[in-house]
PyMOL CGO cylinders between C-alpha atoms (Angstrom):
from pymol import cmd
from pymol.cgo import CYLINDER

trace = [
    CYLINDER, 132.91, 63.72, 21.93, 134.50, 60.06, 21.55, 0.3, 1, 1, 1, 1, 1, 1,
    CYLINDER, 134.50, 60.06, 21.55, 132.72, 57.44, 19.57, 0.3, 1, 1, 1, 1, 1, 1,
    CYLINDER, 132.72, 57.44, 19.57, 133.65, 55.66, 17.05, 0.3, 1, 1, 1, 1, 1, 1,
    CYLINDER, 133.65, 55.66, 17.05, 136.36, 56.62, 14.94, 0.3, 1, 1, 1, 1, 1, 1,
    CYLINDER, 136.36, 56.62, 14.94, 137.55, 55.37, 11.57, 0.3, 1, 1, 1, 1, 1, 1,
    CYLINDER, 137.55, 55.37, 11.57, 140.68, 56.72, 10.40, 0.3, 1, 1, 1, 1, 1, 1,
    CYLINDER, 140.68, 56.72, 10.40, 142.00, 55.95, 6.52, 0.3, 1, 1, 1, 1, 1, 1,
    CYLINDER, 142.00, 55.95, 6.52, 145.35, 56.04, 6.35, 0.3, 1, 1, 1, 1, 1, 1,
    CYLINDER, 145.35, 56.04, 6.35, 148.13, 55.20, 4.14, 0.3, 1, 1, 1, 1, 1, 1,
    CYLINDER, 148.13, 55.20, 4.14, 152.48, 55.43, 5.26, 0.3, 1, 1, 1, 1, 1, 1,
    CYLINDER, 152.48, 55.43, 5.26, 154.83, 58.35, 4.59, 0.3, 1, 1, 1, 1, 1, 1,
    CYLINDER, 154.83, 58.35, 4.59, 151.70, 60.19, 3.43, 0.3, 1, 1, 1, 1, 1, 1,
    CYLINDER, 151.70, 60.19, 3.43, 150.00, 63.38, 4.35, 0.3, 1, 1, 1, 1, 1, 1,
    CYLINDER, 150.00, 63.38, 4.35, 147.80, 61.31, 6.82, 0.3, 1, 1, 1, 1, 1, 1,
    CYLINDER, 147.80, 61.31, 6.82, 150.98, 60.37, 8.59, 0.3, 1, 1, 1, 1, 1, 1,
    CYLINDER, 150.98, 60.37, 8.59, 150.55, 63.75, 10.18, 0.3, 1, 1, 1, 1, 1, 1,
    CYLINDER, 150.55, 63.75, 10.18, 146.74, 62.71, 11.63, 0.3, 1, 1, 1, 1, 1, 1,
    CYLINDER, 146.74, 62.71, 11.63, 148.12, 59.71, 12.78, 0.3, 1, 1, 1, 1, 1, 1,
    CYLINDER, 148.12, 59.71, 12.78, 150.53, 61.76, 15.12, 0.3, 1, 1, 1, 1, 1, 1,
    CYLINDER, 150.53, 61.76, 15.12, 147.79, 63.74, 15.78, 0.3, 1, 1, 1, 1, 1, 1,
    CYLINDER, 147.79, 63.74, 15.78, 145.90, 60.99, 17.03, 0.3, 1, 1, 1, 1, 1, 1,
    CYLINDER, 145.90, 60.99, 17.03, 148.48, 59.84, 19.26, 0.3, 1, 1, 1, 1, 1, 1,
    CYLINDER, 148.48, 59.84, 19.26, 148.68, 63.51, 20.70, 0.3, 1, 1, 1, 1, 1, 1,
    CYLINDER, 148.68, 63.51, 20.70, 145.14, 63.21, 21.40, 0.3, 1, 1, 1, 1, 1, 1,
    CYLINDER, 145.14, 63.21, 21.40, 145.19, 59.59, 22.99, 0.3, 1, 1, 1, 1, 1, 1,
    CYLINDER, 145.19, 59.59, 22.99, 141.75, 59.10, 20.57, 0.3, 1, 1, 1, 1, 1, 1,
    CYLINDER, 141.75, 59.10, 20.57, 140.41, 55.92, 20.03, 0.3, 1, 1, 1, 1, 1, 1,
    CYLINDER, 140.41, 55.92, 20.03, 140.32, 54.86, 16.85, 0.3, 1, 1, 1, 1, 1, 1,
    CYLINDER, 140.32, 54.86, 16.85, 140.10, 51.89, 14.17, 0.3, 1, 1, 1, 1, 1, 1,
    CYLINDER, 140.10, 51.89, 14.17, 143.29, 52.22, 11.39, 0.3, 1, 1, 1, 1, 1, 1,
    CYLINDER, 143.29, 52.22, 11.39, 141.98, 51.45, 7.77, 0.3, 1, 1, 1, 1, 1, 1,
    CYLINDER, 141.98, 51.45, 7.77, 145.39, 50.80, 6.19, 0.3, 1, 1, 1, 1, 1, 1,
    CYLINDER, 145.39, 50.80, 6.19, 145.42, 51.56, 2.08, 0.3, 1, 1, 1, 1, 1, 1,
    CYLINDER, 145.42, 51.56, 2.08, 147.83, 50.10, 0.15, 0.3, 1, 1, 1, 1, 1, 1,
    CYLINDER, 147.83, 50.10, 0.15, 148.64, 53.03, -2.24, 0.3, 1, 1, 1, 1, 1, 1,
    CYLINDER, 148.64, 53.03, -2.24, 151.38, 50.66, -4.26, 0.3, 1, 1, 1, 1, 1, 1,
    CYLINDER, 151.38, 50.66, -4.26, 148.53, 48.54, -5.61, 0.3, 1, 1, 1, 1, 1, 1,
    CYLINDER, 148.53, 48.54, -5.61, 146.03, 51.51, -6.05, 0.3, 1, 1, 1, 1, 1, 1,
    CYLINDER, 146.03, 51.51, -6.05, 143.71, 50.78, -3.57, 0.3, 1, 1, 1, 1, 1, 1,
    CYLINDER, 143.71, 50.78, -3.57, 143.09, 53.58, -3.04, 0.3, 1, 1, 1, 1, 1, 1,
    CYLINDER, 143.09, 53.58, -3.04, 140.95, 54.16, -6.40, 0.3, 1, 1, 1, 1, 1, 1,
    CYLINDER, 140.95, 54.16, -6.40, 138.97, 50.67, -5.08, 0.3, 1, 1, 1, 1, 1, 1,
    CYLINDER, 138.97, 50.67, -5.08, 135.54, 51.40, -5.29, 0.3, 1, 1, 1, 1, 1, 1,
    CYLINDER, 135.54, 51.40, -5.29, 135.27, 51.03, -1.57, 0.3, 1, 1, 1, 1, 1, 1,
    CYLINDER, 135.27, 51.03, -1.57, 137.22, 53.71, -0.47, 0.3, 1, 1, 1, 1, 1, 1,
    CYLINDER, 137.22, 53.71, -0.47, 136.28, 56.14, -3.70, 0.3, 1, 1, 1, 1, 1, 1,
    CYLINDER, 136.28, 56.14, -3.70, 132.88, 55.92, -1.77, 0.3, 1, 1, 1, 1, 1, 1,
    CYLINDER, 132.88, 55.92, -1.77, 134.33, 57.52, 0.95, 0.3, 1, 1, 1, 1, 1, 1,
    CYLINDER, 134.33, 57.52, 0.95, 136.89, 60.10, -0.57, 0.3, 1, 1, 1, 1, 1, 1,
    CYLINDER, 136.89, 60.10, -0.57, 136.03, 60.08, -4.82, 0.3, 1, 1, 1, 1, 1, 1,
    CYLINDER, 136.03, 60.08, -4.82, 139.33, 61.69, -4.79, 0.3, 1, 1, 1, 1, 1, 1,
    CYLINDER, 139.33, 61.69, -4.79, 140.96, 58.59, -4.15, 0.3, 1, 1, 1, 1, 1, 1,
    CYLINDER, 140.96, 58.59, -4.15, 143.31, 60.57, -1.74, 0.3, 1, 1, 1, 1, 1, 1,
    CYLINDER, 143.31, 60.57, -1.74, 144.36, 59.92, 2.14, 0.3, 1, 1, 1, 1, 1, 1,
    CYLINDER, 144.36, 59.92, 2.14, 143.61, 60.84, 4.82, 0.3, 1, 1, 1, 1, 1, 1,
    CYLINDER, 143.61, 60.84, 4.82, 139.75, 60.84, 5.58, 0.3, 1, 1, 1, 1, 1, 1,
    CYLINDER, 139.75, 60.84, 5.58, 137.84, 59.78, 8.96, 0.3, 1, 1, 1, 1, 1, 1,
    CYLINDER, 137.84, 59.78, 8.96, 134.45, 58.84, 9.70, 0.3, 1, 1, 1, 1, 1, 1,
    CYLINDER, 134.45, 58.84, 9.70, 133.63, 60.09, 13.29, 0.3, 1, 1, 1, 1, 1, 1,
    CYLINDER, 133.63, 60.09, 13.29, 130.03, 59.01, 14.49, 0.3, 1, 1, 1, 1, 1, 1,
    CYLINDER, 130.03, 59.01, 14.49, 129.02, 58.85, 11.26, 0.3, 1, 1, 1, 1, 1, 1,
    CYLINDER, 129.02, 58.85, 11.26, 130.70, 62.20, 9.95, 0.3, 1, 1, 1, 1, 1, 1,
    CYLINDER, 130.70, 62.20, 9.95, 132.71, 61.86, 6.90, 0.3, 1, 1, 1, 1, 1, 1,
    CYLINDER, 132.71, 61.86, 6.90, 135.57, 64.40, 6.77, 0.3, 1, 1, 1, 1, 1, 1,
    CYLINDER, 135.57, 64.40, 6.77, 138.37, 64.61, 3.94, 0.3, 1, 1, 1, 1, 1, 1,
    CYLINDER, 138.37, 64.61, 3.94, 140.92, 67.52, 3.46, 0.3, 1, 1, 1, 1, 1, 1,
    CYLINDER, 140.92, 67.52, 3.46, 143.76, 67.28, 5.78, 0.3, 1, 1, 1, 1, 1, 1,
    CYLINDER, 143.76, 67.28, 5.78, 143.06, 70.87, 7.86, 0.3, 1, 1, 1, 1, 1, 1,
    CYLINDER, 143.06, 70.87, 7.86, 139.52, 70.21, 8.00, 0.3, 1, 1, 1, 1, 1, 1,
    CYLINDER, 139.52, 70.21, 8.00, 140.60, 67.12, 9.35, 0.3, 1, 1, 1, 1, 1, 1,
    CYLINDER, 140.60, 67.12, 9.35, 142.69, 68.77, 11.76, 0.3, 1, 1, 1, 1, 1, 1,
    CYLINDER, 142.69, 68.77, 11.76, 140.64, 71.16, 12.82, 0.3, 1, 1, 1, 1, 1, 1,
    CYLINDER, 140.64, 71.16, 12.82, 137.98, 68.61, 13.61, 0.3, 1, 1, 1, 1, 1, 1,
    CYLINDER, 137.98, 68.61, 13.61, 139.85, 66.10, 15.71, 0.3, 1, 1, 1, 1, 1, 1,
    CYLINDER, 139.85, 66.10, 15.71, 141.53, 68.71, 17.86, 0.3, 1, 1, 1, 1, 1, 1,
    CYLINDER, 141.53, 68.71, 17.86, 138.19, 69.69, 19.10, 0.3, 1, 1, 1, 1, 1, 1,
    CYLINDER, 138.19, 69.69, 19.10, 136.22, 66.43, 18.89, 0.3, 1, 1, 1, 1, 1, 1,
    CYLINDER, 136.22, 66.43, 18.89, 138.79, 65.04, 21.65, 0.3, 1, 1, 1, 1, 1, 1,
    CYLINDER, 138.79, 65.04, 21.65, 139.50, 68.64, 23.91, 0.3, 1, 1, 1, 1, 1, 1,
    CYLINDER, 139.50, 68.64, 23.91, 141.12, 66.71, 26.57, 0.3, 1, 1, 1, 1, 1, 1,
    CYLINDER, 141.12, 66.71, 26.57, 144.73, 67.10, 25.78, 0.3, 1, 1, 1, 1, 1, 1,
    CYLINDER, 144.73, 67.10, 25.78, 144.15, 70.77, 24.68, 0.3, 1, 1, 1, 1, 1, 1,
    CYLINDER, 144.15, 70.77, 24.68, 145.92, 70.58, 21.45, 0.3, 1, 1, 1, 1, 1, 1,
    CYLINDER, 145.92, 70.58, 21.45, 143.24, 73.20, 20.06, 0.3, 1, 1, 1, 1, 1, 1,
    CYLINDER, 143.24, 73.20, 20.06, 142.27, 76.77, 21.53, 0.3, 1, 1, 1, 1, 1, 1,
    CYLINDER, 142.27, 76.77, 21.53, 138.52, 76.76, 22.31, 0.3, 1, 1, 1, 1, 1, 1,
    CYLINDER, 138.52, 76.76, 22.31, 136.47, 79.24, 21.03, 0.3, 1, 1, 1, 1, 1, 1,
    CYLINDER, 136.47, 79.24, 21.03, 136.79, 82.58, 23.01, 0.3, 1, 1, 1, 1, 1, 1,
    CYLINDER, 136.79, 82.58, 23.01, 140.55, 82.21, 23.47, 0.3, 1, 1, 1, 1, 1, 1,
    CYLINDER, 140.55, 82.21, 23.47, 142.38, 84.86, 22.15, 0.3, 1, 1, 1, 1, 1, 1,
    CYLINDER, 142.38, 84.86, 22.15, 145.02, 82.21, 20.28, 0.3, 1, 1, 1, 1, 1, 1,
    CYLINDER, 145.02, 82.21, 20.28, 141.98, 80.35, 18.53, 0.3, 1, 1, 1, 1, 1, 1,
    CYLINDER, 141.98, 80.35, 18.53, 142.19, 82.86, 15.76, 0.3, 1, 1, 1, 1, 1, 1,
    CYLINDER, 142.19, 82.86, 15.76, 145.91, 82.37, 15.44, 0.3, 1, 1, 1, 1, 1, 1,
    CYLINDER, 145.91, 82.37, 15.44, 145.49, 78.72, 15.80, 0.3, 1, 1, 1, 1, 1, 1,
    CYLINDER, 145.49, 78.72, 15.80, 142.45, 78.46, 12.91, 0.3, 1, 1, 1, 1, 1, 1,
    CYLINDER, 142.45, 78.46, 12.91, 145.15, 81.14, 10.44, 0.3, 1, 1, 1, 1, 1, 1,
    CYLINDER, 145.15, 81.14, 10.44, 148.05, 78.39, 10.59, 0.3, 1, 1, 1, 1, 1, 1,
    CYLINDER, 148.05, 78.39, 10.59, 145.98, 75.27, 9.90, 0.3, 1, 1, 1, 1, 1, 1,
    CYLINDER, 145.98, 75.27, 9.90, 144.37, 76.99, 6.87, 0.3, 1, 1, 1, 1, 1, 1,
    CYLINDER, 144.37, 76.99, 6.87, 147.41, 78.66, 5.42, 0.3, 1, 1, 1, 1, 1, 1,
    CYLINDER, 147.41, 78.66, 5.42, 149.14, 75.53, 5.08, 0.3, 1, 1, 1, 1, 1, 1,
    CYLINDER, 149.14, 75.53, 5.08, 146.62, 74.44, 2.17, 0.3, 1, 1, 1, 1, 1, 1,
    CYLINDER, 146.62, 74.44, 2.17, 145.59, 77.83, 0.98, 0.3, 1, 1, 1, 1, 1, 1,
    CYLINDER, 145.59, 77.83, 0.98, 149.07, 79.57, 0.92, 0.3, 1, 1, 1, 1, 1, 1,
    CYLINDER, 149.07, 79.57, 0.92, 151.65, 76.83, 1.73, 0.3, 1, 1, 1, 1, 1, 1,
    CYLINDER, 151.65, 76.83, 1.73, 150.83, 74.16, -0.94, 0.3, 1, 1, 1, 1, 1, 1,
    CYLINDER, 150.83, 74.16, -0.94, 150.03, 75.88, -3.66, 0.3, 1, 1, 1, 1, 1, 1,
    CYLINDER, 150.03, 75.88, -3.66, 153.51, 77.99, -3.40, 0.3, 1, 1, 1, 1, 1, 1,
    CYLINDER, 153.51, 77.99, -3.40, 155.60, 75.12, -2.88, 0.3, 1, 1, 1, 1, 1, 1,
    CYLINDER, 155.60, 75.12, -2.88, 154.19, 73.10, -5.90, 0.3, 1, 1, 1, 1, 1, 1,
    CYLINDER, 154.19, 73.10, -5.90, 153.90, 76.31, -7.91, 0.3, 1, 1, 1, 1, 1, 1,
    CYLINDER, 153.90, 76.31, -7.91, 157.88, 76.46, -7.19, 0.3, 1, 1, 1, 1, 1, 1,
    CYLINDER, 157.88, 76.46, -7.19, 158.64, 72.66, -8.04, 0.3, 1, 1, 1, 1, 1, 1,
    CYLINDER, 158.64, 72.66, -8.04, 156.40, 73.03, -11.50, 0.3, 1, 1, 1, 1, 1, 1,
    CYLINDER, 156.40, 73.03, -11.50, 158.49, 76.04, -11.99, 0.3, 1, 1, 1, 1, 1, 1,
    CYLINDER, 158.49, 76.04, -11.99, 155.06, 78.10, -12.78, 0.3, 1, 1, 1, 1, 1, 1,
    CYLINDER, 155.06, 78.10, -12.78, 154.85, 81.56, -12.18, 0.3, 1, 1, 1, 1, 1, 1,
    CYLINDER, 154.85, 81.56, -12.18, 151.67, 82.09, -9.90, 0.3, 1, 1, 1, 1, 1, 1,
    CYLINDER, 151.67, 82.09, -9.90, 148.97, 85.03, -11.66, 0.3, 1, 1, 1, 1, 1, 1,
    CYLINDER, 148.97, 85.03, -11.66, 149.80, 87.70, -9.67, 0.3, 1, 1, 1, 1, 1, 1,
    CYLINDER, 149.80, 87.70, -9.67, 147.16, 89.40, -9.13, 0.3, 1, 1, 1, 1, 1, 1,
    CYLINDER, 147.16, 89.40, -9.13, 145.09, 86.13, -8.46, 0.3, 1, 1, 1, 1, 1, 1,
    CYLINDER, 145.09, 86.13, -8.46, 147.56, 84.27, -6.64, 0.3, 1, 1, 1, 1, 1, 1,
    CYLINDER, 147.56, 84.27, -6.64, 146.23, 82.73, -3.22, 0.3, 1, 1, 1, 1, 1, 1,
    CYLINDER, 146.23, 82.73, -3.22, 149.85, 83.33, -1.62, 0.3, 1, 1, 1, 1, 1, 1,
    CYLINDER, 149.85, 83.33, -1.62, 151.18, 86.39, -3.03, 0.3, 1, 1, 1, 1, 1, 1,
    CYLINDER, 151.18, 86.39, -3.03, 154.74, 85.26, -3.40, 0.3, 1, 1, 1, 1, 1, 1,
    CYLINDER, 154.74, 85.26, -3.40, 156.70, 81.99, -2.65, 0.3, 1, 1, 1, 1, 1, 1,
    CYLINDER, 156.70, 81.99, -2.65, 159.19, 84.31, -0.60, 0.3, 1, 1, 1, 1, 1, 1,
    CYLINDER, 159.19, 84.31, -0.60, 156.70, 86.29, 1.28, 0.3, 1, 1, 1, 1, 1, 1,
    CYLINDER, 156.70, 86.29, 1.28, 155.10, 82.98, 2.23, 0.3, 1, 1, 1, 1, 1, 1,
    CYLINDER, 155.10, 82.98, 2.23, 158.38, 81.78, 3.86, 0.3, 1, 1, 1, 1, 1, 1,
    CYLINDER, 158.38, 81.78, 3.86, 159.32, 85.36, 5.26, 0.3, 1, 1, 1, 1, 1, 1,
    CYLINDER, 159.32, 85.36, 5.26, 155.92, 84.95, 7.38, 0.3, 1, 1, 1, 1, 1, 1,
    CYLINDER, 155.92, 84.95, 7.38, 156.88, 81.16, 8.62, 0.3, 1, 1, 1, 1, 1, 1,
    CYLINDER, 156.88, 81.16, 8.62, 160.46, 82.10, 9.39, 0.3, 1, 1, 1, 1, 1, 1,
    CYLINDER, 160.46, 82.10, 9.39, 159.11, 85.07, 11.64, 0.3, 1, 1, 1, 1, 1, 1,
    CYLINDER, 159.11, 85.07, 11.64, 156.55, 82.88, 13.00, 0.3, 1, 1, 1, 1, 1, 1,
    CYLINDER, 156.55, 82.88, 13.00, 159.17, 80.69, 14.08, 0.3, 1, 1, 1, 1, 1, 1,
    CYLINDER, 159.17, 80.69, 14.08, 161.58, 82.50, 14.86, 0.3, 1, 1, 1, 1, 1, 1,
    CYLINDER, 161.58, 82.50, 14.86, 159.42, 83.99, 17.72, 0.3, 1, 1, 1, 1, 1, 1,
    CYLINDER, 159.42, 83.99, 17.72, 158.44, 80.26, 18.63, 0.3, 1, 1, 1, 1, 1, 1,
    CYLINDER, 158.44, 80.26, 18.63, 159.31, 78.02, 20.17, 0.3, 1, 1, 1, 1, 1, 1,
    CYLINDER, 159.31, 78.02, 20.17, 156.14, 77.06, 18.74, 0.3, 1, 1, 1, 1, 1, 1,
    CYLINDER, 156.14, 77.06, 18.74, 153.44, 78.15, 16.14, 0.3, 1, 1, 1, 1, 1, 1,
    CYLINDER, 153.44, 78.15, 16.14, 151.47, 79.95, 19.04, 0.3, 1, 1, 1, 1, 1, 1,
    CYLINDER, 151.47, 79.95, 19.04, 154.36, 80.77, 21.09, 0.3, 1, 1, 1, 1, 1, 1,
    CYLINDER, 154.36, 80.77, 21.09, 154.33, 79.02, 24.25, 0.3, 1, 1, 1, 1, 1, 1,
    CYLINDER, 154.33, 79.02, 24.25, 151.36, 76.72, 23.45, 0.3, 1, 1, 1, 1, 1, 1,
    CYLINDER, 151.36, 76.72, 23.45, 151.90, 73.73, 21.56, 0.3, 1, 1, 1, 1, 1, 1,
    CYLINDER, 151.90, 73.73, 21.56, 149.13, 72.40, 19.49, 0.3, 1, 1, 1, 1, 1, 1,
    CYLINDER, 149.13, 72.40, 19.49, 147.48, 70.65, 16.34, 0.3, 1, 1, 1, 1, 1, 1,
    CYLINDER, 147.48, 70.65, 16.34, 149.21, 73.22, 14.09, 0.3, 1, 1, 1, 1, 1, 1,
    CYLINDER, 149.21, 73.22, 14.09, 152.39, 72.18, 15.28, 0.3, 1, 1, 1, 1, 1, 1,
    CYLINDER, 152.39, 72.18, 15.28, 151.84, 68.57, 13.79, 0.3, 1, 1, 1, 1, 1, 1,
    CYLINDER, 151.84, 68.57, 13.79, 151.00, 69.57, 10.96, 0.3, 1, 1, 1, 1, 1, 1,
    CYLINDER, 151.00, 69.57, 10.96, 153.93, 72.04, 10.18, 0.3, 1, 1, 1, 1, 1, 1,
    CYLINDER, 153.93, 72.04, 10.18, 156.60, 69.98, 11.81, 0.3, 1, 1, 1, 1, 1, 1,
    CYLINDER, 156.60, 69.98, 11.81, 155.51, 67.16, 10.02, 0.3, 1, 1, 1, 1, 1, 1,
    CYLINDER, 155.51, 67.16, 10.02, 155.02, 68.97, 6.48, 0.3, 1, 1, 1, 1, 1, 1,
    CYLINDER, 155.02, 68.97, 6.48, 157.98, 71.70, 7.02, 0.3, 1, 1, 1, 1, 1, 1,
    CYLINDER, 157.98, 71.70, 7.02, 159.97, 68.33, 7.11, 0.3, 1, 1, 1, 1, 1, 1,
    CYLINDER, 159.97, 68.33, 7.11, 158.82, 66.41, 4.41, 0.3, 1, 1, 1, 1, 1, 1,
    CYLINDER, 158.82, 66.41, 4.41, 159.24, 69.79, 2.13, 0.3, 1, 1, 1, 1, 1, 1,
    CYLINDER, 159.24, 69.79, 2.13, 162.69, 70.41, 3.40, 0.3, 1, 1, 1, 1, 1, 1,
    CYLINDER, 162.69, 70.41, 3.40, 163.87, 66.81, 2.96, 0.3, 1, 1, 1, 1, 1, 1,
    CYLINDER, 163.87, 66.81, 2.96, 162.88, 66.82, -0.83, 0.3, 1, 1, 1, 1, 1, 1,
    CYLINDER, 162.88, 66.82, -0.83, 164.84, 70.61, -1.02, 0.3, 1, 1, 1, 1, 1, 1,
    CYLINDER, 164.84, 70.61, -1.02, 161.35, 72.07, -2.22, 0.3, 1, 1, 1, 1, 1, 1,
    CYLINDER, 161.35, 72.07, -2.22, 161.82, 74.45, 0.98, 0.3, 1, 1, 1, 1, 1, 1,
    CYLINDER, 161.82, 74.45, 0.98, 164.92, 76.34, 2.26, 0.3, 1, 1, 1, 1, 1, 1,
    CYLINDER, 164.92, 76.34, 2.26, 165.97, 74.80, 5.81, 0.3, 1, 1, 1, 1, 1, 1,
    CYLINDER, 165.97, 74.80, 5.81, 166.79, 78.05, 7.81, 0.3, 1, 1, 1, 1, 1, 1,
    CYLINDER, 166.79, 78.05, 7.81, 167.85, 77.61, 11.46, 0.3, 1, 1, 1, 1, 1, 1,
    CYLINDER, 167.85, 77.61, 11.46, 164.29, 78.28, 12.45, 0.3, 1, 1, 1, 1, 1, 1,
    CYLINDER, 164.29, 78.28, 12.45, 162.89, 76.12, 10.42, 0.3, 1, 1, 1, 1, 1, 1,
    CYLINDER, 162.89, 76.12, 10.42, 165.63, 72.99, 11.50, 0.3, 1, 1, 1, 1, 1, 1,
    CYLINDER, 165.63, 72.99, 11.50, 165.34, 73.56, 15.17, 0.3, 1, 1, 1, 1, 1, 1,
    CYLINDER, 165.34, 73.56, 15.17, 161.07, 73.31, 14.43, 0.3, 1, 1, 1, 1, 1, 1,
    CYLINDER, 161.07, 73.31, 14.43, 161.79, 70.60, 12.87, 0.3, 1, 1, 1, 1, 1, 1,
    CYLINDER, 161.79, 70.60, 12.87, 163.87, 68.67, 15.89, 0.3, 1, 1, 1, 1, 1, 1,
    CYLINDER, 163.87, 68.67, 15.89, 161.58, 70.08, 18.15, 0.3, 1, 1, 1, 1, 1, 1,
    CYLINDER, 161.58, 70.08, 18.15, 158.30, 68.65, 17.12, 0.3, 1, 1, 1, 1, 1, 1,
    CYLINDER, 158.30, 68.65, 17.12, 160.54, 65.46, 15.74, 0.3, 1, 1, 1, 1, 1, 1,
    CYLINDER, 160.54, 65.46, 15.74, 161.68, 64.45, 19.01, 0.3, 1, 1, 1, 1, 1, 1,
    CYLINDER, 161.68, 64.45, 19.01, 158.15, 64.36, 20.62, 0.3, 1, 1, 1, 1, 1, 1,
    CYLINDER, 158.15, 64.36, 20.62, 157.45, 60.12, 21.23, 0.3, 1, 1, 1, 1, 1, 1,
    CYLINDER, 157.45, 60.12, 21.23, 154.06, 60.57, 19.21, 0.3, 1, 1, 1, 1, 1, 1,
    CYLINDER, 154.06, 60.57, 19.21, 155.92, 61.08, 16.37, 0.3, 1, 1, 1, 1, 1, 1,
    CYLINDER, 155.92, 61.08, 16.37, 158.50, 58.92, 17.25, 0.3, 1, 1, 1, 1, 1, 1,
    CYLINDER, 158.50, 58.92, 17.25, 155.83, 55.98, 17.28, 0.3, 1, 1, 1, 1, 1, 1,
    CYLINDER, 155.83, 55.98, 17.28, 153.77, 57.09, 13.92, 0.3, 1, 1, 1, 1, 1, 1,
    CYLINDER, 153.77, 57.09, 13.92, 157.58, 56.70, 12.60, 0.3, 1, 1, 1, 1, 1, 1,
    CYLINDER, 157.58, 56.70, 12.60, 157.70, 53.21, 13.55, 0.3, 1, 1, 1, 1, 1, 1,
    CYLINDER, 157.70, 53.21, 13.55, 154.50, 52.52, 12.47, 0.3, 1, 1, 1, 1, 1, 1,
    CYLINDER, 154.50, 52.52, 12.47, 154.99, 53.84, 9.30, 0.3, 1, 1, 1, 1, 1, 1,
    CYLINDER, 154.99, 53.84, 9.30, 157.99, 51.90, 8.76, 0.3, 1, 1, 1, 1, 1, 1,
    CYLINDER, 157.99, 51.90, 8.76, 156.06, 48.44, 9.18, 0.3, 1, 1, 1, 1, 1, 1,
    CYLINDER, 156.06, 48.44, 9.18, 153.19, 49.39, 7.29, 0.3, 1, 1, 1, 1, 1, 1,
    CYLINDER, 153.19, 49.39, 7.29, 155.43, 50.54, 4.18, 0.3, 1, 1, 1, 1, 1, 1,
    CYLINDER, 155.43, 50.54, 4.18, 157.09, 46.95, 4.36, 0.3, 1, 1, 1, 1, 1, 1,
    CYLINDER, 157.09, 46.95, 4.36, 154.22, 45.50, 3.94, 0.3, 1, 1, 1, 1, 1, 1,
    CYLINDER, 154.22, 45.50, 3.94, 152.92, 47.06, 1.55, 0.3, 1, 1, 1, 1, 1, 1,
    CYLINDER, 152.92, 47.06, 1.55, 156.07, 46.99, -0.38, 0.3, 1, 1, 1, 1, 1, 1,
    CYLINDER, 156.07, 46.99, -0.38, 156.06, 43.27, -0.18, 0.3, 1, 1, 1, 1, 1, 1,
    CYLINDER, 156.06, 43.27, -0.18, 152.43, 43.23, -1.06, 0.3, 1, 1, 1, 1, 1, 1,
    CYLINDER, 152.43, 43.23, -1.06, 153.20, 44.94, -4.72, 0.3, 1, 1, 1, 1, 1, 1,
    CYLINDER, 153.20, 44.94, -4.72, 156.05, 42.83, -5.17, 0.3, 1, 1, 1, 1, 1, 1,
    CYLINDER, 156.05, 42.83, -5.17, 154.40, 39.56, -4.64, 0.3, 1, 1, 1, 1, 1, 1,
    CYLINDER, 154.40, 39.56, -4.64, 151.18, 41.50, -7.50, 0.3, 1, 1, 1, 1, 1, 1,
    CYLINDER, 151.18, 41.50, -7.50, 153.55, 41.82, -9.33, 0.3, 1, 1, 1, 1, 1, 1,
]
cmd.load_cgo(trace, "trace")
């Protein structure tokens, strides 16, 4: 399922990790840059597309899709060519569909629960416990070398890109699981190009505000 493929994106973001994603999956696609340092994001164009003002989104053949797992979850199996996602009727597929979820559901909410220094309601809490959430990523891990074992795949992208974002800032423990993830998925050249990318966009976007004003 190609077609075409409008991707919203915006540097050292969360969308950073769907732009690796899209290199992963070779996908064509047309890169609507959004300047977050002058608020374009809260433009009327683009609140037409995500009224939360937030990146990343895609429109895929005319399908509008916000919420970075959806988003995930969606490319991997619009473009199956490069396998990144277990099909339907693969044993890992329900492994696969976990990880991707948990990072929003579970992952998120802990981490920013721990920065705000709030104590989650236990018994409504969507992640139990901050520490039980990271017990169950070091083990995942640590049985690696990826998030499915052997396989590589979307989910990787999207932890190795957010397990080092949340380490960098100290707002997660780096364990030696979680650093060699971390180099692993690093090193890939996908990433390795979003980087690069992301470092030209951010210049010019940085010059952009400056000349604003």
């Amino acid at each position: 399922m190609s077609g075409d493929l409008i991707f919203y994106h915006s540097p050292n973001t969360r969308s950073s990790s769907v732009l690796i994603l899209l290199e992963e999956l070779d996908a064509p696609y047309t890169l609507k840059d959004l300047n977050l340092k002058i608020g374009a994001q809260r433009e009327p164009d683009y609140l037409a597309v995500n009224p939360m003002g937030k990146v990343p989104a895609i429109v895929h053949n005319g399908a509008l899709v916000t919420e970075l797992g959806a988003i995930f979850i969606y490319l991997a199996d619009a473009f199956p060519q490069k396998k990144r996602a277990p099909q339907i009727g693969d044993p890992l597929r329900g492994s696969y569909l976990r990880w991707l979820v948990f990072y929003g559901s579970a992952f998120e909410p802990a981490i920013m629960d721990r920065f705000m220094k709030t104590e989650p309601p236990q018994r409504t809490c969507p992640y139990g416990d901050f520490d039980s959430v990271m017990t169950l990523i070091n083990k995942q891990l640590a049985a690696g070398p990826y998030l499915l074992g052997e396989r590589f795949s979307a989910a990787d992208i999207l932890w190795g890109t957010a397990l080092r974002w949340t380490t960098s800032f100290g707002l997660v423990p780096m364990t030696p699981e979680i650093s060699a993830y971390i180099e692993r998925i690093g090193s890939r050249p996908s990433v390795l190009r979003v980087t690069e990318t992301d470092k030209q966009l951010l210049a010019i976007h940085e010059a952009a505000a400056a000349a604003k004003g």
